[in-house]
N, C-alpha and C positions, 0 to 999 in steps of 0.2 A: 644173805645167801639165796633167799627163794626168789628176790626179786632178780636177781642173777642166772637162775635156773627159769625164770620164764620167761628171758631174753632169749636163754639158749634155747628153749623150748619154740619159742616163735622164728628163730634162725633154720631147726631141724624144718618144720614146717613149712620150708620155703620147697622141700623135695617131697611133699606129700601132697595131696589133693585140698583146692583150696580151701573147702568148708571145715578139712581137719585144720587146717592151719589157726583158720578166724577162730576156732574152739578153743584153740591151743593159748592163744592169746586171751580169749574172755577168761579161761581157768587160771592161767598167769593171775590177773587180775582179780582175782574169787580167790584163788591161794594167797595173793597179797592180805587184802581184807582179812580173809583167816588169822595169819599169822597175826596182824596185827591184833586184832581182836584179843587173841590167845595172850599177846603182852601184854596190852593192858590190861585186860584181867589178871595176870601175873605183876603190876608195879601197881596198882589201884588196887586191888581187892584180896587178892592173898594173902598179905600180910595186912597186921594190924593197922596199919596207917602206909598213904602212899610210901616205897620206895626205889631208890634208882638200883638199875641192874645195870654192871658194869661189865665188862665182856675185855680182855686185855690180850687183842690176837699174838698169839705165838707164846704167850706165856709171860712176854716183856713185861716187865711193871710199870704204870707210868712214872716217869714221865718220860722214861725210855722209847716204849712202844707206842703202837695205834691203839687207842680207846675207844672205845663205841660205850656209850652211855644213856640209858633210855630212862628217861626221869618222866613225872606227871607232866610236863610242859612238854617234850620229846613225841612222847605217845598223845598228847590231845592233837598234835600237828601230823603226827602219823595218821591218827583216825579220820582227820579231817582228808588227807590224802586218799584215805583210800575209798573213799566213797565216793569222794570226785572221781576217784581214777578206773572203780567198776564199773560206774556209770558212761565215763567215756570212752573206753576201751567197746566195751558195750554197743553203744550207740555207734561209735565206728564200723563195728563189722554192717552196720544195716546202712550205712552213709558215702562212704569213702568206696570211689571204683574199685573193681575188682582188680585190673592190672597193677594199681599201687598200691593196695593190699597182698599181693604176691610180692610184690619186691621187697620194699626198707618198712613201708608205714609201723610196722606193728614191732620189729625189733629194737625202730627207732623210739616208739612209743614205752617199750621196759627200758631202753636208755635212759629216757629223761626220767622215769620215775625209779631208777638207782638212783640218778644222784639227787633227787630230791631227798629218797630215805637214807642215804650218804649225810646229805649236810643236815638232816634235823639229830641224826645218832652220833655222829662222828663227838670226840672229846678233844681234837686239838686242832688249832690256826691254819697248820699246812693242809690237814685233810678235808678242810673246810673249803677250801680253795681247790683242792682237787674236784669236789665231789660237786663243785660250784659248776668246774670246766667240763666235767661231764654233763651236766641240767644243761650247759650253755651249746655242747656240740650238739645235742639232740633235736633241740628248738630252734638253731640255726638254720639244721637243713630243715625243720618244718615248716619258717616262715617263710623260705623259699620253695614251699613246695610243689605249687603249681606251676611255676617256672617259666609266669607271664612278664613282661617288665615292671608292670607296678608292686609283684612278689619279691621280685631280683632285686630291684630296687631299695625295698623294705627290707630286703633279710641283709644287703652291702652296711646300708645305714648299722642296724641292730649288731652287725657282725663288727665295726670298727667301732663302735659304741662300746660295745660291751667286753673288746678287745684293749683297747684304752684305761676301762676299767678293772678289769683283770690284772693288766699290770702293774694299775697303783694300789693293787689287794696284797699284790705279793710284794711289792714295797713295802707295804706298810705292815707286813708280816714279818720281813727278812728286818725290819727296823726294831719292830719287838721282842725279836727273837735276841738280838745284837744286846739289846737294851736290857732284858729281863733274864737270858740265858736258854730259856723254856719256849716249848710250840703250844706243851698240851697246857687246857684251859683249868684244871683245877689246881696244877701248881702254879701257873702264873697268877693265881688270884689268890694265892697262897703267898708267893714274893712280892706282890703288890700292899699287901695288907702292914706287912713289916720289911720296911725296903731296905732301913738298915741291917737287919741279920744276913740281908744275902747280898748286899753292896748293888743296890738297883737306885738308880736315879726316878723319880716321876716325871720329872717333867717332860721328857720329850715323848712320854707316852701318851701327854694329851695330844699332841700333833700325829699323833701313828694312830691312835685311834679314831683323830677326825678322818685321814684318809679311808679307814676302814669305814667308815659312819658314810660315806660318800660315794664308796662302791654299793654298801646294801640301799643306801635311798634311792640308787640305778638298778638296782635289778628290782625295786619292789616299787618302780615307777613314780615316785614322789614329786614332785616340783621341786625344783626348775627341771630335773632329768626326764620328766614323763613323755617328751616329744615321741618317743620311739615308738608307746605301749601303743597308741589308735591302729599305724598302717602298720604292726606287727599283729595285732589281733584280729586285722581284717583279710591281711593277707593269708596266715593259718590255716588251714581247715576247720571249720567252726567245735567240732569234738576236741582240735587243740587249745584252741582259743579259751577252752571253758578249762582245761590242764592250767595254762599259762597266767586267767586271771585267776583261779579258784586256789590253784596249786601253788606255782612256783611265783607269784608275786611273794606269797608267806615267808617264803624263805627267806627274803632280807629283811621282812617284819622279825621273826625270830629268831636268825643272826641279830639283829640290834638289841633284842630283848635280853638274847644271853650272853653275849659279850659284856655289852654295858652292865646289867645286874647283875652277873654271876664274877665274870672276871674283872673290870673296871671300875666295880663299885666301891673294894674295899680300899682303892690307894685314898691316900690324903694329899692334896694339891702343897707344895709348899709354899713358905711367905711370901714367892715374889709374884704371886698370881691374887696378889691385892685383899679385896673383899671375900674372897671365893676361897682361900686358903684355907685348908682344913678338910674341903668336899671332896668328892670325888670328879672324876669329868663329867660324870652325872649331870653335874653343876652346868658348863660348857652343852651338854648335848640337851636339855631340856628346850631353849628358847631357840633352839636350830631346827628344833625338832617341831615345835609347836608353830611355828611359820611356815615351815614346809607341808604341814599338815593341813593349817586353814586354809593356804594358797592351792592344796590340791583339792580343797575340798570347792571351793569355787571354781578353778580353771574346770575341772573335771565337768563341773556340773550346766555349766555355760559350757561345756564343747556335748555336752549331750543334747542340749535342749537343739543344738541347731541342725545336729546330722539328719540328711534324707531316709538311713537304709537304718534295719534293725541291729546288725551288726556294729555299724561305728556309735549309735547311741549308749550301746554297751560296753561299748570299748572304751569310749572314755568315760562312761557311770564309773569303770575301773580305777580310773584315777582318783575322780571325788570320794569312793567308796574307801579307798584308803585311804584318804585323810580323816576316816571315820574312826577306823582302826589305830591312827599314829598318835590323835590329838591327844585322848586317853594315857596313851605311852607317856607322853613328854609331861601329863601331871603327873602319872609315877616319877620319872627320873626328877622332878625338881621339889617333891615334896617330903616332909621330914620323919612324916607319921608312915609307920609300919600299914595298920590298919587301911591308912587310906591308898598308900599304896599297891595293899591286896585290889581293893577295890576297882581301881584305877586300871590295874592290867586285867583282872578278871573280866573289864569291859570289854578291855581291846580283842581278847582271848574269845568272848564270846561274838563280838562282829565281828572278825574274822573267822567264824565259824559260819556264823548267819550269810556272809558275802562269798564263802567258797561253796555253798550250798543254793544258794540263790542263783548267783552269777550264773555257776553250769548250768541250773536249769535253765535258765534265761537265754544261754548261747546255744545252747542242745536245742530246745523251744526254735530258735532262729534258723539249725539246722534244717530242723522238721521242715518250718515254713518252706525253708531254700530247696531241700528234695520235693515237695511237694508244688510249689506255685512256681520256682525257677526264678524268683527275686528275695531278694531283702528291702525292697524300693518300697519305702513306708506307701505314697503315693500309687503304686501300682498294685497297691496291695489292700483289700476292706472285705468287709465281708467273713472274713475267716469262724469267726465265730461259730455263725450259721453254716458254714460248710463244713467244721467239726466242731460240734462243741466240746467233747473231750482237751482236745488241743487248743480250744479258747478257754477252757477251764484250767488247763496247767499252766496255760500263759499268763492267765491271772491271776493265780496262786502266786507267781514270781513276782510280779508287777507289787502285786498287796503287802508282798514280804520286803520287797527290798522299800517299800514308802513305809512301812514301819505300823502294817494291821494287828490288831492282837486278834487272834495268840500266834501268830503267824513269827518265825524266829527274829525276822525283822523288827518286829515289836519291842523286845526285848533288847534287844541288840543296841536299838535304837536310846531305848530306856535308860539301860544302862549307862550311856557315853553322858546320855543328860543328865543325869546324877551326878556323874564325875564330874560336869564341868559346875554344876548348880553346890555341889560340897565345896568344890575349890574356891567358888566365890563367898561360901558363907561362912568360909574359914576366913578368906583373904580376900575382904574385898579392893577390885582393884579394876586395871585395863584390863588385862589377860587376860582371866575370867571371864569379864562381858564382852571378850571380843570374841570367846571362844563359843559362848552361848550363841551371840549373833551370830557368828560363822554355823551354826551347826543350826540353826533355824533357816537361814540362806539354803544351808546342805539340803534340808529336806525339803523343801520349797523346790528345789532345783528337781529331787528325787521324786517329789508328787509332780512336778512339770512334764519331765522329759518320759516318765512311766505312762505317765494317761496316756501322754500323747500317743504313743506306742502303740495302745491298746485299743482307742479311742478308736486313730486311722486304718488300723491296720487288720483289726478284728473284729471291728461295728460298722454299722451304716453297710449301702450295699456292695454288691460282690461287683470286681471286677474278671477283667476277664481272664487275668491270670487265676484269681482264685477257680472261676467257675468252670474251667479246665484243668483241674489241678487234680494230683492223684497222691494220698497220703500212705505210706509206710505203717502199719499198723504193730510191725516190730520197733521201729521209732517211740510211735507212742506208748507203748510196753512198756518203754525205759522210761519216759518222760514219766508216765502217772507212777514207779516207782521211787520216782526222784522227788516227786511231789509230795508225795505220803512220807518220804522222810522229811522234808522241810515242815508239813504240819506236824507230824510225830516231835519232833525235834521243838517246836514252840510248846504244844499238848502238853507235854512231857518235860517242861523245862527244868524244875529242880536238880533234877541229877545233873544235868548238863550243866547247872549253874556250880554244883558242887563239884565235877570237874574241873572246870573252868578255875573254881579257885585255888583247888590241886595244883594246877599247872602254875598260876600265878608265884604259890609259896613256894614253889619248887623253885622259879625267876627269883624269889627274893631271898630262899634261907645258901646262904653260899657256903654256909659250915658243912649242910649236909652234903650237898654236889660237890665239894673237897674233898670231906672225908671218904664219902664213899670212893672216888678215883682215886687218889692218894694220901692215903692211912697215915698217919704220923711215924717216924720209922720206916717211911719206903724209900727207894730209892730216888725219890725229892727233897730229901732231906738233909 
């Protein structure tokens, strides 16, 4: 509701003077955070041990009504939202002209982050897909928003892309709906679990749910579907760009987390699915997953190391950077141990925190440069350093994070994923395993490659003569060295973050509790 009310708040703002307005919007954003804040202290800390608060508008019960459900995984992705999203709200009002700041930017900007906090809360299929087409109108018109033809261009592509995929979500919605009876997600993972008490067939739900598996690998850029993410990140406004990798990539990372583990984990495949009878599609979505993973972690990483401007090097780090976050994923779904499992996603959980906190520094960082020097042309660009070091020091703080410096979140992040992959092998040794390790040693090779480069060209050696004309925003960098001090606060400080992270995890894995708490035994799912 508040992220709702600081849409309207930025909509009023269009008839008041424009420094109220850009206010009106940075507090949207600072009430967002709040609020967030305030929940997760309320499902993490209030109670004796994390639990979900479940919200059942109009009074309906599920699985009658809309659900909104805010579990430890829910709120670690909200938190991560909102610190990207004060920070780029933020950085906006000092960046983006002022005549598009008066019109759409800023209402369109609480659009996309409803339906982000839509799809991490929402508790059922249809509203997940709603809340999807809301993220999708918002970031439509802001890939097209400079409204050059290489923008028009990029946002045509994105718009039929991502139109294409929408309608095999809602296919494969209306297919499960058909099949199961149910939209919302804790009784379907309830008639899943015992198919015969409620006359449910499994198997055409592994087909409905690769469809689903296929639309989130498209919005969260994965290979083969990553073509979009480069000239949709580059055409953006660079304060978007850091929304769209930092932000709304997560959201088909955790659609796939919570479908798959929450609702899809408890069916049992029947005899005619051979060897794999007994699993869940868990079984099916592990080696889809782990392919698409390693391929985005090299396409990604080979399309950074060759871009000229600091922008597209980041834009596609996007893509490798999540096959950092999925590879993890796919040993949870294919492996048998509770334990290891925690582990597994607690990775993914935490680089995906480290790369939504990196990244926007990274593109905010690029911003700075671009108000400041009028390129992102690695080439036209040296010196920077010396012409601020502030700004060559926040640049570098992101470069060190995202290559995996300790204590820097990247470290960690990094650490992580290499344990998951170095357990799986010493549990199982095998191909998988060493392909996965290789591939993640490639990843950062690519990640120490395409980083220096970055920083090397662009902010050592001498000034050109963009830089030595250049005039810095010092409200820019305000945000920037506060975004920084979180990223090192956030390594400094990593325990707790690591004991969130695996909050969120158990919450991905225990499905009795996200059941019971939507739908009590005795509700009207019953």
């Amino acid at each position: 509701m508040l992220v709702a009310l600081g849409t309207i708040l930025a909509v009023l703002g269009l008839r008041s003077a424009r420094a109220a307005q850009r206010a009106v919007s940075v507090l949207g954003g600072a009430v967002y955070a709040a609020v967030v804040g305030l929940l997760t202290w309320r499902v993490m800390l209030s109670p004796a041990e994390p639990t979900p608060l479940v919200y059942q508008i109009g009074g309906w019960p599920a699985p009658f009504g809309i659900t909104l459900v805010a579990d430890a995984l829910a709120v670690f992705m909200l938190v991560i939202a909102a610190v990207v999203t004060l920070s780029a709200v933020a950085f906006s009002v000092r960046f983006i002209d002022e005549q598009n700041q008066r019109v759409f930017y800023h209402p369109l900007f609480h659009c996309l982050l409803l339906g982000v906090t839509g799809a991490f809360l929402t508790g059922d299929l249809f509203n997940l897909f709603v809340w999807f087409e809301v993220m999708l109108m918002a970031s439509y018109v802001f890939v097209a928003f400079y409204g050059e033809a290489p923008h028009t261009a990029a946002a045509f592509r994105y718009l039929v892309l991502n139109v294409i995929g929408s309608a095999v979500m809602l296919l494969a919605i209306g297919g499960l709906y058909a099949t199961t009876g149910t939209l919302n997600m804790a009784d379907m993972s309830r008639r899943l679990a015992a198919p015969a008490a409620y006359g449910v067939d499994v198997a055409p739900v592994v087909g409905l749910s690769a469809l689903l598996f296929v639309t989130f690998a498209l919005k969260a850029g994965l290979v083969p579907f990553q073509f979009w993410v480069p000239a949709a990140y580059r055409s953006a406004p660079l304060p978007i760009a850091a929304m769209l990798a930092g932000v709304t990539k997560k959201v088909g990372v955790y659609a796939v987390v919570r479908l798959y583990f929450v609702v899809f984990a408890g069916a049992s495949l029947p005899t005619e699915f051979g060897p794999i009878s007994g699993n869940s599609p868990l079984a099916f979505l592990a080696p889809v997953l782990f392919a698409m993973g390693a391929a985005s972690i090299v396409v990604g990483g080979f399309g950074a190391i060759g871009q000229s401007r600091l922008d597209g090097v980041f834009a596609y780090s996007s893509v490798g950077q999540v096959g950092f976050i999925v590879l993890p994923v796919s040993f949870a779904a294919a492996a048998q141990s509770a334990s290891f499992r925690r582990l597994a996603l607690a990775a993914a959980l935490v680089y995906a925190l480290h790369h939504a906190l990196t990244k926007s520094l990274l593109f905010l960082s690029t911003a700075a440069v671009r108000g400041a020097a009028g390129t992102t042309n690695i080439s036209r660009l040296g010196g920077l350093a010396a012409f601020s070091p502030a700004l060559g020091g926040v640049f570098l703080i992101g470069c060190v994070s995202i290559i995996g410096v300790p204590p820097l979140t990247g470290f960690f992040g990094k650490f992580l994923v290499f344990e998951t992959a170095a357990a799986r092998y010493a549990a199982a040794p095998g191909l998988v395993p060493a392909t996965a390790i290789a591939t993640l040693l490639a990843g950062a090779l690519f990640t120490l490659l395409y980083a220096s480069r970055a920083w090397v060209r662009g902010f050592w050696g001498e000034q050109t003569e963009a830089v030595a004309t250049a005039t810095l925003d010092r409200g820019q960098l305000s945000i920037l060295a506060a975004l920084a001090l979180v990223v090192l606060a956030v390594g400094v400080g990593f325990d707790p973050v690591y004991e969130f992270a695996e909050a969120a995890a158990e919450a991905a894995l225990d499905r009795s509790a996200y059941v019971d708490a939507v739908a009590p035994r005795g509700g009207g799912g019953q």
